[in-house]
N, C-alpha and C positions, 0 to 999 in steps of 0.2 A: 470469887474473883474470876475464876475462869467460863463461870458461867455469865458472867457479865462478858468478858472479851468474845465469847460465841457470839451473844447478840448483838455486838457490836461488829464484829467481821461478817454476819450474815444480811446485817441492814447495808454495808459498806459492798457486798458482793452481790445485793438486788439493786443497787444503783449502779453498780458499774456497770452491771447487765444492761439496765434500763437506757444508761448513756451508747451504750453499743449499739442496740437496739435505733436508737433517736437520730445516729452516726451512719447508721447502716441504710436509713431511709432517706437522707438529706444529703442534697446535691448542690455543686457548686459549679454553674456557669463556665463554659469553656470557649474559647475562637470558635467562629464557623458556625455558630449555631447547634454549639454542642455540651454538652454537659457530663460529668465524672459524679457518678454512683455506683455503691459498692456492686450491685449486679442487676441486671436486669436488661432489659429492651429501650431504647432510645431513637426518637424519630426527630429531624428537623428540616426547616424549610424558609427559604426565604425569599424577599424578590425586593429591587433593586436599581440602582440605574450605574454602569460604567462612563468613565470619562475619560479621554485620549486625548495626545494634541493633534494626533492625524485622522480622528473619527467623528462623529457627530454621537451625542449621548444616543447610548445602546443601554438596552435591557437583560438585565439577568434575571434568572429563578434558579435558584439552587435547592436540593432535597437531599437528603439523607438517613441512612439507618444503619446501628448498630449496634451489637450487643456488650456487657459486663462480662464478663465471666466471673471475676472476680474484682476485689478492690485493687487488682495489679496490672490486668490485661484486657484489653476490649479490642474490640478488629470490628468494620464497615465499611460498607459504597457509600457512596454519593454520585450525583452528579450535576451537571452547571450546565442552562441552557443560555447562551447568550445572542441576541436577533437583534435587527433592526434596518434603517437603512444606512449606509456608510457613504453615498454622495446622490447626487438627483440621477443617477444611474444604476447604481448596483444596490442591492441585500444583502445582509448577513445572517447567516446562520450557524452555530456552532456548538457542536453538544458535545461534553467532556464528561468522561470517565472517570472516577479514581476507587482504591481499593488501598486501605490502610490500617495498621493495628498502633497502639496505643499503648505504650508500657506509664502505668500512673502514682503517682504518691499522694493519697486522698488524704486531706485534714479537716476538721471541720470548721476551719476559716479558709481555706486555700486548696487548690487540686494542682498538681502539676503535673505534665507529662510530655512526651517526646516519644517518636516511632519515626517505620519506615511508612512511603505513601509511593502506588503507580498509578498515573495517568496516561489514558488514552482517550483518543478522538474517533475512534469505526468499533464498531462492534463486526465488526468482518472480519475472523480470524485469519485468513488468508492475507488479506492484505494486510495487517498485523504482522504475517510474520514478514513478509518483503520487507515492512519499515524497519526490524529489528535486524534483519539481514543486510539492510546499505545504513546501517549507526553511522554517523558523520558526512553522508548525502549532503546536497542540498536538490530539496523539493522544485522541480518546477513552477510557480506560480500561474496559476489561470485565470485569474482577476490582476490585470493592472493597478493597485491603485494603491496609495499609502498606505491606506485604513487597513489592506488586505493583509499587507505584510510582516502586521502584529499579529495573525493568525496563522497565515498559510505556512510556516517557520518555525511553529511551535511543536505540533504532534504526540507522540508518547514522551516521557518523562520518569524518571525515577529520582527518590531524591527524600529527604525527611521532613519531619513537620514539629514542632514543639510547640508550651504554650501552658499559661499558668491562669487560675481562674482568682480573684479572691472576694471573699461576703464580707465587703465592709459593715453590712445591717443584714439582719434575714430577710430584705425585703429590696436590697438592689446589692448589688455584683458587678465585678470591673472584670475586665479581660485583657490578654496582650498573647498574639500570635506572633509566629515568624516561622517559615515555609521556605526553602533552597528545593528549586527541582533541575536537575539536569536533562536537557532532551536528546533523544537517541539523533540531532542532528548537529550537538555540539552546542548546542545556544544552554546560557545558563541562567536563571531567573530568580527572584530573591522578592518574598512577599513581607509586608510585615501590615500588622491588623491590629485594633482594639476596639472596644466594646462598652458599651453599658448595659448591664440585663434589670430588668424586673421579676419579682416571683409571684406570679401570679397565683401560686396555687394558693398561698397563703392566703387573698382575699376571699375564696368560695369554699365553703364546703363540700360539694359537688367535689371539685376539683381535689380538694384534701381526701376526699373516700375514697377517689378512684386512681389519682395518679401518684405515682410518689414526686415528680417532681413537672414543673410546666413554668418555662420562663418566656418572656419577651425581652429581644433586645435589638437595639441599633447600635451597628458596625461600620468602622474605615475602616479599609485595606487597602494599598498602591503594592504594586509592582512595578521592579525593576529588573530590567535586562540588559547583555551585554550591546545590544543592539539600538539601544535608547527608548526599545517602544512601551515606555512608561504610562501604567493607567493606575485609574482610581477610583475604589468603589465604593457604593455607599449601600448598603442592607440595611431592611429590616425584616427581623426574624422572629421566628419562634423553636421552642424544644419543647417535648414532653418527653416523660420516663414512668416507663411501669416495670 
């Protein structure tokens, strides 16, 4: 008898193994073009088109990298370029910063998670710290123009991010974001996003040897601010994870 219950707890103890194992490599689709697995390295990227009531459709490309540490904590950049023209006179251009960590509860139908996130607009520490120095300023404008106004008002930001992933099939993924950033000039903002992913890795072999995880998907996100300059974006993206 109890040599029956040995090989009965040690086939029960290579499967639990094996499911940890299958759990440990398998990722579930996140906002942003992001993904939660238990460790490793993760790169994503997107591109896009914004839409304003005071703008003419503008372009984004977003990129990103960041690491696992474990099934609990990951931290990453990214950053958002967004250009175009904004009336038969002026350009835009606008390159955003952010740096963020990720506290996660990974399942293997579902990921969720929530951190802190800063954003900025210069990589010029100097003037970094001036903007950090007049908190509650208001900026100068050097563009007239409606369009301008949803940017030039924005600046550094701090402020959290959450956001829950889930695999209805192993082979598509739903998403739902939501983002509050407060700016060092008093303006407050409020994003909210969801998603549909694909798992590509599943279809290639190729892609099953070398990645642990590779999805595609397309994203809404709108933002809101206290200022009304509400926009809305449309991505599509990709992730990979090794």
């Amino acid at each position: 008898m109890s040599k029956h219950i040995s090989i009965k707890s040690f086939i029960f103890f290579v499967a639990y193994c094996s499911l940890f194992i299958t759990h440990s490599y398998a990722g579930v689709p996140l906002p942003g073009q992001g993904i939660a697995q238990a460790k490793g390295v993760a790169a994503g990227m997107g591109i896009g088109t914004l839409n304003s009531m005071d703008c003419r459709t503008l372009w984004t490309w977003t990129g990103h990298g960041s690491y696992s540490y474990n099934s609990f904590v990951s931290g990453g950049a990214s950053i958002k370029f967004l250009g175009g023209n904004i009336d038969s006179e002026y350009s835009l251009v606008n390159q955003r910063y952010s740096l963020n960590a990720k506290f996660m509860d990974i399942q293997p139908k579902y990921a969720f998670f929530i951190g802190p996130i800063f954003s900025f607009e210069n990589t010029d520490l100097s003037f970094l710290r001036q903007e950090l120095a007049s908190i509650g300023e208001q900026k100068e404008e050097t563009i007239e123009t409606d369009c301008s106004k949803l940017y030039a008002n924005i600046g550094s930001s701090i402020g959290y991010q959450s956001g829950v992933g889930y695999l209805a099939t192993p082979d598509w993924g739903f998403t739902l974001g939501h983002n509050l950033d407060l700016t060092f000039r008093g303006n407050i903002m409020i994003f909210f996003s969801g998603s549909i992913a694909f798992n590509l890795r599943n279809q290639f072999e190729k892609l099953m040897e070398n990645t642990k995880n590779f999805w595609l998907s397309f994203e809404y996100s709108t933002r809101l601010s206290e200022d009304s300059s509400n926009a809305h974006n449309l991505i599509l993206g990709m992730v990979v994870g090794f």
